[in-house]
ZAMARGU-4260 file (C-alpha; in steps of 0.2 Angstrom, whole numbers, plus 5000, padded with zeros to 4 digits):
<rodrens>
0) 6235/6417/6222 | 6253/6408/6217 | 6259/6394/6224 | 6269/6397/6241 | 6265/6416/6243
5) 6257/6421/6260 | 6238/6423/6263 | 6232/6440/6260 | 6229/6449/6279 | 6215/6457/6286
10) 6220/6474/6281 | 6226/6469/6263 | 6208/6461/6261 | 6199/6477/6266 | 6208/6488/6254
15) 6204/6488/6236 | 6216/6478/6226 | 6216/6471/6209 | 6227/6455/6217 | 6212/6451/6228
20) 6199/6443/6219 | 6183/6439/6227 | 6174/6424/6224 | 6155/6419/6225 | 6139/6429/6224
25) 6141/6449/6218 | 6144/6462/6230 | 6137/6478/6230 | 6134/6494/6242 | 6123/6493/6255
30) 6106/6499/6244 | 6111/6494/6229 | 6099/6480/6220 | 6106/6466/6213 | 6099/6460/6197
35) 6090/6442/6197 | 6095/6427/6186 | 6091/6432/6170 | 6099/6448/6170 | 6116/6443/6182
40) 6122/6431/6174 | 6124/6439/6154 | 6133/6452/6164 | 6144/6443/6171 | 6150/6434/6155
45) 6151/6451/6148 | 6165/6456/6161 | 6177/6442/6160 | 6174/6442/6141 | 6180/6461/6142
50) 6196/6454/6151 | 6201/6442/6140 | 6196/6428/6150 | 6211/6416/6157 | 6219/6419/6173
55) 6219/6438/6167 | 6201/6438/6169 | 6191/6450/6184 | 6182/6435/6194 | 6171/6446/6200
60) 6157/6456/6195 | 6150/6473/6198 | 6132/6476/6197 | 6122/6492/6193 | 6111/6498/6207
65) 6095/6511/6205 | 6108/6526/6206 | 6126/6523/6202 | 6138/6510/6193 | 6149/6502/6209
70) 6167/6500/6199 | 6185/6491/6207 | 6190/6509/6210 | 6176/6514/6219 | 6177/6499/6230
75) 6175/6502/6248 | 6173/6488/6263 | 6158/6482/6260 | 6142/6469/6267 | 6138/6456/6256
80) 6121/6457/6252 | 6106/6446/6252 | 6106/6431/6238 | 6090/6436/6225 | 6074/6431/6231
85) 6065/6416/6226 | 6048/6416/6215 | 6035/6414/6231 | 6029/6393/6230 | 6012/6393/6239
90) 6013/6381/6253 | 6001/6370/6257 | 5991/6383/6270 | 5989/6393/6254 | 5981/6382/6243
95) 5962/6380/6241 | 5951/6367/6232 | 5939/6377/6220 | 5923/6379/6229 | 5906/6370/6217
100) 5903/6391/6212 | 5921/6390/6206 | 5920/6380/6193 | 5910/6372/6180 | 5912/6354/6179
105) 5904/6346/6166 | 5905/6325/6163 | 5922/6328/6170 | 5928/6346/6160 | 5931/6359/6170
110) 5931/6377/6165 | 5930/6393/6175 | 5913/6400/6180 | 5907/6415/6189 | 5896/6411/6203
115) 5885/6427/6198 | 5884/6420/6180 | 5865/6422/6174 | 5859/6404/6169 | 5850/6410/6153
120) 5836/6398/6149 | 5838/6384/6164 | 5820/6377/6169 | 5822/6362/6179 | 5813/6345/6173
125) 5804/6337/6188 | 5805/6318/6192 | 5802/6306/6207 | 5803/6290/6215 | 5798/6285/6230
130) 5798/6270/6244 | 5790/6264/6260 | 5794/6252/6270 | 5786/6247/6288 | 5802/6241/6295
135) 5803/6232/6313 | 5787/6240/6319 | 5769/6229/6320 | 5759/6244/6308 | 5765/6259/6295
140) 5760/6276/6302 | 5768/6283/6286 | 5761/6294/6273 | 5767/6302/6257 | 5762/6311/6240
145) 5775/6313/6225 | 5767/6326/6210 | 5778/6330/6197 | 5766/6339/6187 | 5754/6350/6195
150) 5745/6357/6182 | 5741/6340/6174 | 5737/6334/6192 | 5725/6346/6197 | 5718/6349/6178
155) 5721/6369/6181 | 5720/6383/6170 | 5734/6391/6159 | 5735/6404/6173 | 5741/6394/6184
160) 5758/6393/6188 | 5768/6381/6177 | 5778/6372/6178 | 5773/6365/6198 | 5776/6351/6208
165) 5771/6347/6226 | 5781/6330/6237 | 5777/6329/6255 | 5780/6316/6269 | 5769/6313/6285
170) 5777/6304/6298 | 5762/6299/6310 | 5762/6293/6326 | 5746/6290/6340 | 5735/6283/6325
175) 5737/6284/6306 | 5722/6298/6304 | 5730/6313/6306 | 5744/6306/6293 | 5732/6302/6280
180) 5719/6317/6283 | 5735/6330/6280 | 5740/6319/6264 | 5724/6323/6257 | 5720/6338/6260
185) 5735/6351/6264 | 5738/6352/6247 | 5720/6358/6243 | 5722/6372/6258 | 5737/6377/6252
190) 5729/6382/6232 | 5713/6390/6240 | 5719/6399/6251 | 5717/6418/6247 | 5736/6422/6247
195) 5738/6409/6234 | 5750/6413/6222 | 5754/6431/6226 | 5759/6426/6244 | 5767/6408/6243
200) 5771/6409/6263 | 5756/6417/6270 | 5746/6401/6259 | 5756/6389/6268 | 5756/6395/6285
205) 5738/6397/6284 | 5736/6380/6276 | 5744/6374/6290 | 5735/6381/6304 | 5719/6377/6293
210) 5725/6357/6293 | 5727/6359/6313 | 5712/6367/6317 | 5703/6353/6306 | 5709/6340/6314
215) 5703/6349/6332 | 5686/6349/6325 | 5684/6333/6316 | 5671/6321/6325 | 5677/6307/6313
220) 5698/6308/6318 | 5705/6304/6331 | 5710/6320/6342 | 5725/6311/6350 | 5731/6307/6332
225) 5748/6317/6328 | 5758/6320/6314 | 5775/6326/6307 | 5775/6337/6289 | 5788/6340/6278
230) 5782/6346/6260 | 5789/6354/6245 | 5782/6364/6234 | 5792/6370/6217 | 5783/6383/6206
235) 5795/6387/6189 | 5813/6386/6198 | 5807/6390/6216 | 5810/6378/6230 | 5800/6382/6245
240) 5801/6370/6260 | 5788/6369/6277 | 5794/6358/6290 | 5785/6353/6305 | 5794/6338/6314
245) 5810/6327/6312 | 5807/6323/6296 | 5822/6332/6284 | 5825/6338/6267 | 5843/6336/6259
250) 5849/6346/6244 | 5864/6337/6231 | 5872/6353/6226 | 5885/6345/6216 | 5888/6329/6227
255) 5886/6343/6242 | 5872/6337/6256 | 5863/6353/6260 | 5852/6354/6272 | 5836/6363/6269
260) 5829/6358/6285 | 5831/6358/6304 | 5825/6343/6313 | 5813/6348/6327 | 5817/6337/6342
265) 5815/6342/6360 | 5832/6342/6363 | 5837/6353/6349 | 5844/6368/6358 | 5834/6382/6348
270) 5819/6371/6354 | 5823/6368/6371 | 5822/6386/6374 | 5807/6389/6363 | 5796/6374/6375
275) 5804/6380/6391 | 5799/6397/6387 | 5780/6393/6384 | 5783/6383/6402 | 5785/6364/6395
280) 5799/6354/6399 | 5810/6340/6392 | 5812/6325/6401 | 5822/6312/6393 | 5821/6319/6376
285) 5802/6317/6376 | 5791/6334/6376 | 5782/6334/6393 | 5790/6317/6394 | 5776/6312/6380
290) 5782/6317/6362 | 5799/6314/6354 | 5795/6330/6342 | 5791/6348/6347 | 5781/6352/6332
295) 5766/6343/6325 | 5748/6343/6318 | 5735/6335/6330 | 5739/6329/6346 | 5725/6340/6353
300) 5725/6329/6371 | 5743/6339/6373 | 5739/6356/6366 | 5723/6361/6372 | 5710/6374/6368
305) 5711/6379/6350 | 5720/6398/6352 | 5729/6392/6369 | 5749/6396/6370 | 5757/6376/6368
310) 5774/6370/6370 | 5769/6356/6357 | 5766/6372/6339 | 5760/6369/6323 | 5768/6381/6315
315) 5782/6375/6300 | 5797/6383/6297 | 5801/6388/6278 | 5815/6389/6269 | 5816/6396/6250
320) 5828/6393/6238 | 5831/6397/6219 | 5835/6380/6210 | 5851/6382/6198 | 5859/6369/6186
325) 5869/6364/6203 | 5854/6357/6211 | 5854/6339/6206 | 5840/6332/6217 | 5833/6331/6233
330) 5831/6319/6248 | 5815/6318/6259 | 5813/6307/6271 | 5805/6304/6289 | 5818/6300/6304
335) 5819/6284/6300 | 5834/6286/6289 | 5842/6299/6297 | 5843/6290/6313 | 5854/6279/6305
340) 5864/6290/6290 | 5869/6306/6291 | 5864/6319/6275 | 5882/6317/6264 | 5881/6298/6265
345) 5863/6297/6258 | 5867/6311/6245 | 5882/6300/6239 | 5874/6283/6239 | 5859/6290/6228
350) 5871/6302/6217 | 5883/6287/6213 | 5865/6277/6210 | 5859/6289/6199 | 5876/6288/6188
355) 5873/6270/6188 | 5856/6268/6181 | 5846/6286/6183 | 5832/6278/6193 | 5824/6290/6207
360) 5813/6274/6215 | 5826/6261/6213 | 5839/6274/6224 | 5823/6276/6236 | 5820/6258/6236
365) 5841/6257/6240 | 5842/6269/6253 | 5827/6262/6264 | 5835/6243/6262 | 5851/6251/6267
370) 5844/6259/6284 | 5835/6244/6288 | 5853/6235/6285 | 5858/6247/6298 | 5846/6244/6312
375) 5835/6257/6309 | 5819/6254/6320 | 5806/6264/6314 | 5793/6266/6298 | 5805/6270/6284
380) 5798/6284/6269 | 5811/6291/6256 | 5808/6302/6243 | 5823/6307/6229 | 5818/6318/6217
385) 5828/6324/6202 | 5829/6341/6192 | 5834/6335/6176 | 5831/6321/6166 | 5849/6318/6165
390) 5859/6307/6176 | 5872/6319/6187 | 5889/6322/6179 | 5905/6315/6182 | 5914/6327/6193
395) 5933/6329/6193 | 5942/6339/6203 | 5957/6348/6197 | 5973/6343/6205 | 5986/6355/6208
400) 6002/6353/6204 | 6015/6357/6215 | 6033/6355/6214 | 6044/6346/6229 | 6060/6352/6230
405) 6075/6349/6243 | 6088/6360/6249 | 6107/6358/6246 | 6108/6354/6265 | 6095/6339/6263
410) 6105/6331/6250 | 6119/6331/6260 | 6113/6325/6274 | 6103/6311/6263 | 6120/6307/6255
415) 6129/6306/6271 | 6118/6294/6278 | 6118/6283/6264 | 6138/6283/6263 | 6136/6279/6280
420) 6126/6263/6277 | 6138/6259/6265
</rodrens>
């Protein structure tokens, strides 16, 4: 536009006219599609090159659409259309940290891993540590058994199943005879029992019962005698857990706490409902307002004739799991511990032990110092055993990297307010 002329008018805007020239993003019919980067720009530099460039040149540019070419003669009032679309930036809602099945870290490398990936050849390697400790209380009711090899331990035949281990913890209370007889002799049911090996949970449940129902019988034990079990029993790379009680069994899963267990208090809900049921009551967290568990061996004053229905069962729960190269070790321990620690801490203070100096007892030996540290005022009994005779790896998550960017109206607003500090 020269240099005193008049400003074009509403009407002399809307017509087509090679005077007007129209400056900015492309127009184009409604429904046309507009090109993005990499294909507008070239095109534009192609039309004022065709032009000769200089003041001669056409400032704007036309753009092909999906049906038609929209040229300066077939210009007709038009709506400017949308600016191209941006490449989609995931936003913080969208991004998610690779699950332990998502990737394979190893010492700190991490490669890409299907979670349904056979693991060719894995057998884990047992070994164990363990520590006891009385704590504030005048005698240890305690009991506990690490085996890390079975076969060697019961000098079995080739037939039997190899490789094995057996751990277990017995949490006594009322008297240290019901502890020490289950510690002895559980195992021992468990193998001769007639569903041994075909029927792993049938042996168990029956081993259980026959513990029970021995301790009802003996003339030698003490009848009001109880005791809390929590045992594990690994055949090749099968984990199978029984739990009867508050003791509780922790899985490291790659630094993740997993519990295997479920503590068996009275005012557990799932329990509440099973004693209540069976027409026992809890009053102030105590069974009957006697016992502080609602699953035990012994403790025949509570329970009766043998065959009688009993809010106070000894029947364990089980749980059965198929150890992979992600299951580093596992915590057992009576309630003690947990009173005072929650699962993650105790699988991170052992775990970043382990890296340290690979010693199963020693993190026992740090974990019950750390819960007496913490008040705990009951018997304390850990258990850490490990599946390979490696310390755990490093583990390095993968950062993502996303880009911060700021739009043309924050800068300007930034600048103003800096000028205006100036």
């Amino acid at each position: 536009m020269e240099m005193g002329s008049r400003p074009p008018t509403a009407k002399e805007i809307a017509s087509p006219s090679p005077s007007i020239f129209t400056i900015g993003p492309p127009v184009a019919p409604v429904g046309a599609c507009i090109p993005r980067g990499a294909t507008f720009v070239p095109h534009c530099r192609k039309a004022v090159r065709e032009d000769g460039g200089g003041d001669n040149a056409r400032t704007s540019c036309h753009v092909t659409s999906g049906v038609g070419s929209a040229t300066p003669a077939e210009d007709k009032p038009r709506i400017l259309a949308k600016p191209p679309r941006l490449p989609s930036i995931p936003s913080h809602a969208d991004l998610r940290f690779a699950s332990s099945t998502d990737f394979d870290l190893d010492f700190g490398k991490a490669s890409l891993m299907s979670p349904t990936e056979p693991q060719a050849g894995y057998m884990p390697v047992f070994r164990s540590g363990s520590w006891s400790e009385r704590g504030t209380k005048s005698y240890m009711e305690d009991e506990h058994v690490c085996i890390d090899n079975l076969v060697q331990h019961l000098s079995a035949s080739p037939s039997f199943p190899a490789p094995g281990a057996f751990y277990g913890v017995f949490d006594g209370h009322c008297g240290t005879d019901a502890a020490r007889f289950v510690k002895s002799n559980l195992l021992k049911f468990i193998i001769e029992d007639n569903h041994f090996p075909h029927s792993m949970h049938k042996a168990i449940r029956s081993a259980f019962m026959k513990a029970d129902h021995a301790l009802a019988d003996s003339t030698s034990l003490d009848r009001n005698s109880g005791t809390t079990v929590l045992t594990a029993l690994i055949f090749d790379r099968t984990l199978l857990i029984a739990n009867l009680g508050d003791c509780r069994a922790v899985l490291s899963k790659r630094g993740k706490a997993v519990d295997m267990t479920k503590d068996h208090k009275p005012t557990c809900k799932f329990e509440k409902v099973r004693i209540e049921k069976l027409g026992g009551t809890v009053f102030d967290g105590y069974l009957n307002g006697q016992l502080s568990v609602s699953r035990a061996l012994g403790d025949w004053h509570m329970k009766g004739a043998k065959g009688s229905v009993c809010p106070l069962t000894g029947e364990p729960e089980l749980h059965e799991a198929i150890l992979t190269q992600e299951d580093e070790f596992l915590v057992i321990a009576c309630d003690g511990l947990w009173d005072v620690m929650s699962s993650q801490c105790a699988i991170t203070m052992v775990r970043k032990s382990l890296m340290n100096h690979n010693d199963p007892a020693l993190c026992s030996r740090e974990l019950v110092q750390e819960a007496l540290e913490r008040n705990s005022c009951d018997n304390l009994t850990v258990l850490v055993i490990c599946f390979s005779p490696d310390p755990p790896p490093r583990i390095e998550v993968p950062r993502w990297k996303v880009r911060k960017c700021i739009s043309m109206e924050g800068v300007s607003a930034l600048q103003g307010a800096l000028d205006a500090d100036l």
